[in-house]
C-alpha positions in Angstrom: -11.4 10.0 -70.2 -7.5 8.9 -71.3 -7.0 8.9 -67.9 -10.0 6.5 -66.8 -9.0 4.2 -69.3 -5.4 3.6 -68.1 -6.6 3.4 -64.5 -9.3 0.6 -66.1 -5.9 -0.9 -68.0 -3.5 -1.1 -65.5 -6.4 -2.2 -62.4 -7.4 -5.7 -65.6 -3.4 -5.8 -66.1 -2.9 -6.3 -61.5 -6.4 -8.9 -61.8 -5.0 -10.9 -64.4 -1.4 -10.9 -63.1 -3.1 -12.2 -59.5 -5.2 -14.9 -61.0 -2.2 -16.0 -63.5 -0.4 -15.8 -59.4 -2.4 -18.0 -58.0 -3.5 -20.9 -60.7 0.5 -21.2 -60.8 0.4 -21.8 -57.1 -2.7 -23.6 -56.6 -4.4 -26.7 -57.3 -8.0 -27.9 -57.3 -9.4 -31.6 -56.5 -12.6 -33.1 -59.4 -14.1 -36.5 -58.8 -15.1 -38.6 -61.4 -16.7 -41.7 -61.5 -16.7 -44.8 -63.6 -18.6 -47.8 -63.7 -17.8 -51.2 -65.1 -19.2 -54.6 -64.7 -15.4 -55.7 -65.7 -14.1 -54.9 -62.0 -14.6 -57.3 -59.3 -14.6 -54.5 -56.7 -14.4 -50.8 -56.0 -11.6 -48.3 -55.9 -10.2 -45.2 -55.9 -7.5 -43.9 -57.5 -5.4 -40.7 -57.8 -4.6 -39.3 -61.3 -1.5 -36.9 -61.5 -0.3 -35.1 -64.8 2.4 -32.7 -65.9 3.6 -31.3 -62.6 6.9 -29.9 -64.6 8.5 -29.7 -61.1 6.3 -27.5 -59.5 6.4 -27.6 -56.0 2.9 -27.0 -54.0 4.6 -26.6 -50.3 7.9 -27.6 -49.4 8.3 -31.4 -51.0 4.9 -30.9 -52.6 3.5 -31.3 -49.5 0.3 -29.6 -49.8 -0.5 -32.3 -52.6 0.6 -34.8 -50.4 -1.8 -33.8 -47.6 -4.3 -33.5 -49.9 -3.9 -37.2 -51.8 -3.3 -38.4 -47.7 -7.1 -37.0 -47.3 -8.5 -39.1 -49.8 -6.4 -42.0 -49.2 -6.6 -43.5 -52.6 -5.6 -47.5 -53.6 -3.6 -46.4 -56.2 -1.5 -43.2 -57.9 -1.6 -43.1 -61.3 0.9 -40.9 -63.0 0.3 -39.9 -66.7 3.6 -38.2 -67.3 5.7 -35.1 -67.5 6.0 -35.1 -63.9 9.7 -33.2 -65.4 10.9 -30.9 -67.7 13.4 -31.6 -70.7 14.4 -27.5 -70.6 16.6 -26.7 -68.1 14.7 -23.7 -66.8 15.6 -24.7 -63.1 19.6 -26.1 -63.8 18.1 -29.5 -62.9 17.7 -28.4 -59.5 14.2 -29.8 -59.1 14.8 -33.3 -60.7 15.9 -34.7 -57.6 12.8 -33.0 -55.4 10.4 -34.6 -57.6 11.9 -38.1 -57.6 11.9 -38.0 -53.8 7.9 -36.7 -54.1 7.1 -40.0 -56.1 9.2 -41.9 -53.3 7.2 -40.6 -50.6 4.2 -41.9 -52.8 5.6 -45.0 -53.2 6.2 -45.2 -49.6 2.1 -45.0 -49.1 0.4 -46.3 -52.1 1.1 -48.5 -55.6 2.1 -46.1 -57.6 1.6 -47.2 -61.7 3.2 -44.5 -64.3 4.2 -43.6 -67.5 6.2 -41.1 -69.0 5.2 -37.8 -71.2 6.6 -36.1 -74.3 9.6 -34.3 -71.8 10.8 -37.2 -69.9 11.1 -39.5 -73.2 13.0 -36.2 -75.1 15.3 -36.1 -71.8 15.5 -39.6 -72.6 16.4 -39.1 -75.9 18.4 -35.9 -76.4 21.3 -37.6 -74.5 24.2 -35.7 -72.5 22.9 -34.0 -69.1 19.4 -34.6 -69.8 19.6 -38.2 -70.3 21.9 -38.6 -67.1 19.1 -36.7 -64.9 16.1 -38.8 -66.6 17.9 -42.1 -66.1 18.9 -41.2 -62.0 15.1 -39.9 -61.8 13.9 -43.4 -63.1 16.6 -45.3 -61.3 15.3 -43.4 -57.9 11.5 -44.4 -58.7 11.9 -47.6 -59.4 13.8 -48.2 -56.5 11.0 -46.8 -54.3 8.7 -49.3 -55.8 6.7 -47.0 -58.9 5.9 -49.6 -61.8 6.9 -47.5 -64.5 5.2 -48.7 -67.6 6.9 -47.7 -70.1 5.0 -49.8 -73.6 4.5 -52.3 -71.1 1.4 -53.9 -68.9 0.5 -55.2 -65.4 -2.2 -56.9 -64.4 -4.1 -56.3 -61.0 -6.1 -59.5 -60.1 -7.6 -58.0 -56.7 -9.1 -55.7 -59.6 -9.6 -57.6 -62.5 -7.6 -54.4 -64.5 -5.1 -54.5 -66.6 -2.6 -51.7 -66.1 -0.1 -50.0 -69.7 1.3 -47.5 -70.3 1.8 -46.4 -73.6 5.3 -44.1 -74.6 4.8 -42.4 -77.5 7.9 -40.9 -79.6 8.4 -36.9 -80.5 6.7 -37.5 -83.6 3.6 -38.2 -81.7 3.7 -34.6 -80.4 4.7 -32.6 -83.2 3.5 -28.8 -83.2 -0.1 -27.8 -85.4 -0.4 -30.9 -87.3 -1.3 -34.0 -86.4 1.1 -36.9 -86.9 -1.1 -40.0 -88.1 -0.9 -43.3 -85.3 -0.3 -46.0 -87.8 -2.4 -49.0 -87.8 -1.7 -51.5 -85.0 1.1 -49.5 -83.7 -0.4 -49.8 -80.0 -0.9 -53.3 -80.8 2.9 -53.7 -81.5 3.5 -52.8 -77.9 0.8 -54.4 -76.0 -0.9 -56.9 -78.2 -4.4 -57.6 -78.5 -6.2 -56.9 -74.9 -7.9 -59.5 -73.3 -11.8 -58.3 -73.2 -12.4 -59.6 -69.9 -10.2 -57.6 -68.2 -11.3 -53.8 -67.5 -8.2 -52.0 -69.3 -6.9 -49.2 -68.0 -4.8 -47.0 -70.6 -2.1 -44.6 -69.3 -1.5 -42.6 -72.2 0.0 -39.0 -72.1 -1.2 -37.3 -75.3 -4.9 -37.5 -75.3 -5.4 -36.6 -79.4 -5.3 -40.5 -80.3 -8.2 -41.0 -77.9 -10.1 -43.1 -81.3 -7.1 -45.2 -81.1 -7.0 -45.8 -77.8 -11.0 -47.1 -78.0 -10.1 -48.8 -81.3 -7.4 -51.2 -79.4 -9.5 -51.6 -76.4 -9.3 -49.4 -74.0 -12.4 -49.3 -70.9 -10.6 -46.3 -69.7 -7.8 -44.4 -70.9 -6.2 -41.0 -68.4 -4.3 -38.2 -69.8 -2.8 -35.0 -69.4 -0.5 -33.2 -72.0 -3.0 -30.2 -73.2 -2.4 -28.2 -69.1 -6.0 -27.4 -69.8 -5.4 -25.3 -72.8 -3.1 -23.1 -70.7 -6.1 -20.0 -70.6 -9.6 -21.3 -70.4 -12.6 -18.6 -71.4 -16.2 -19.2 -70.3 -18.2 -21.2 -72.3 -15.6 -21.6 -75.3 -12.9 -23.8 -72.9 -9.5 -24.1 -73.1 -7.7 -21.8 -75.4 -4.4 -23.3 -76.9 -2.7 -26.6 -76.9 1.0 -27.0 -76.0 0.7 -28.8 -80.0 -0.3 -24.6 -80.8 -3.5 -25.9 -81.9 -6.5 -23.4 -81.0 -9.1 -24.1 -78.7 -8.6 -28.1 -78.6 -11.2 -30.6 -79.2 -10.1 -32.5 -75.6 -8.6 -29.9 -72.9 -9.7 -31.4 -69.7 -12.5 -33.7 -68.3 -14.2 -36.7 -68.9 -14.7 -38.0 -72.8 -16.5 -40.5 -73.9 -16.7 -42.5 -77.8 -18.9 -45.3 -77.4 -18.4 -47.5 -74.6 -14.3 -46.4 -73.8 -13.9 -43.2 -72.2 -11.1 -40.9 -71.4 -10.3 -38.8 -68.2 -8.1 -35.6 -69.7 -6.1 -34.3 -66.2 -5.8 -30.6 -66.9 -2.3 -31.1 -65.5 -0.7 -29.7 -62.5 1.4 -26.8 -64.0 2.9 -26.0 -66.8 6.3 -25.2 -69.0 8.3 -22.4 -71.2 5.5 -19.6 -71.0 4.6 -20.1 -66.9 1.2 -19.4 -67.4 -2.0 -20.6 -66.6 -5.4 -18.4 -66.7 -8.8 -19.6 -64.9 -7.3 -22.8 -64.9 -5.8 -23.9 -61.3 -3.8 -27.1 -61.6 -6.1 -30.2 -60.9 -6.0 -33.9 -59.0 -8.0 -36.2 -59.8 -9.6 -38.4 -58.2 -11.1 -41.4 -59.9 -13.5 -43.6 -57.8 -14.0 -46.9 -60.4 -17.7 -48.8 -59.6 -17.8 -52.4 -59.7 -21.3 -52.9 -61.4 -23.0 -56.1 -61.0 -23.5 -58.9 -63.9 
């Protein structure tokens, strides 16, 4: 009997080391769709979150085949495409910045940063040199990084921001409070014509993001809550918070609505359980007045 049972241990230790293989290696495409009588026309758009330098292919090219497959009008990028730890000396920070060129080189690519490019940012010495020549590089290429600021897309009728929040926004277990206005003292008051479009990395202030006008806000942050269980969902937050309210998908609160990438890897702990890394694709739907 002893001996059944650590055949049955080691044989779920080998499965769960092979699936924790290939989520780390692997990524997965969901659709969503969203429909607004704001837009003058249709369009599709790519939504790409916490990629932490992982590499899919040489160059990320297997992403890059894939996004060339569905030949979006637009990348989105909702941050933490690096990592402020210098698990990989830095070696990767150049890689990436030439993966968001050859984006550049294909589509309009709108993005703002996450928690780990603003603490690179931040945290001076080596890291702020490497987040600076990463942002210098992607600019460069053409990326409109957004970073508390807007654009507007008259071919869409969209406005474009992306909000940067600070560390205190992404403290660990509890829940910093968003003071009143403070998205406001970025962007201002949106105009309600326009269909606004929200890029904002941390997806817990979803109520402010409806409360200052947001039609549709995309973010990443939570990697899906790292292990996801049947049924119960995601299973920790990188804020250590248990089995988070939003871990992936589509939310909605009234007449704003959020699309939660469950990120494309992940950080520190290199792990990720029933949870492949995920593109989105995003096809917006011009309704009719």
């Amino acid at each position: 009997m002893h001996i059944f049972i650590l055949v049955l241990v080691i044989v779920a230790i080998i499965l769960i080391a092979m699936v924790i293989r290939h989520d780390m290696t692997h990524f997965v495409i969901r659709n969503y769709e969203i429909h607004s009588d704001k837009l003058k026309k249709d369009a599709v758009f790519c939504l790409l979150s916490d990629l932490h330098e992982n590499l899919f292919g040489e160059g990320n090219i297997d992403l890059m085949n894939a996004i060339d497959e569905i030949s979006p009008d637009a990348i989105l990028i909702a941050g933490d495409m690096l990592t402020a730890y210098d698990e990989l000396g830095g070696s990767r920070y150049d890689e990436i910045a030439e993966f968001v060129k050859r984006l550049c080189a294909k589509y309009p690519v709108y993005a703002a940063n996450g928690n780990h490019e603003t603490k690179m940012d931040v945290l001076g010495g080596y890291r702020k040199e490497a987040y600076e020549s990463y942002e210098k590089k992607i600019r460069e290429a053409g990326c409109v990084l957004l970073r508390n600021q807007g654009t507007y897309l008259e071919d869409l009728n969209m406005e474009i921001h992306g909000l940067e929040l600070d560390p205190r926004f992404f403290r660990k277990v509890v829940r910093f409070s968003m003071p009143e206005g403070h998205i406001e003292e970025s962007f201002g008051v949106p105009c309600k014509e326009r269909f606004q479009l929200l890029i904002a990395h941390n997806p817990i202030y979803f109520d402010r993001y409806k409360l200052w006008g947001a039609d549709l806000t995309v973010s990443g942050h939570v990697h899906g809550g790292i292990i996801r269980l049947p049924l119960l969902g995601g299973v920790i937050s990188p804020a250590l918070v248990p089995f988070p309210k939003y871990d992936g998908g589509l939310f909605e609160m009234g007449d704003s609505k959020m699309i939660l990438s469950r990120g494309l890897s992940t950080h520190s702990i290199r792990v990720r359980f029933n949870n492949p890394g995920e593109l989105c694709v995003i096809r917006l739907i011009a309704d009719k007045k």
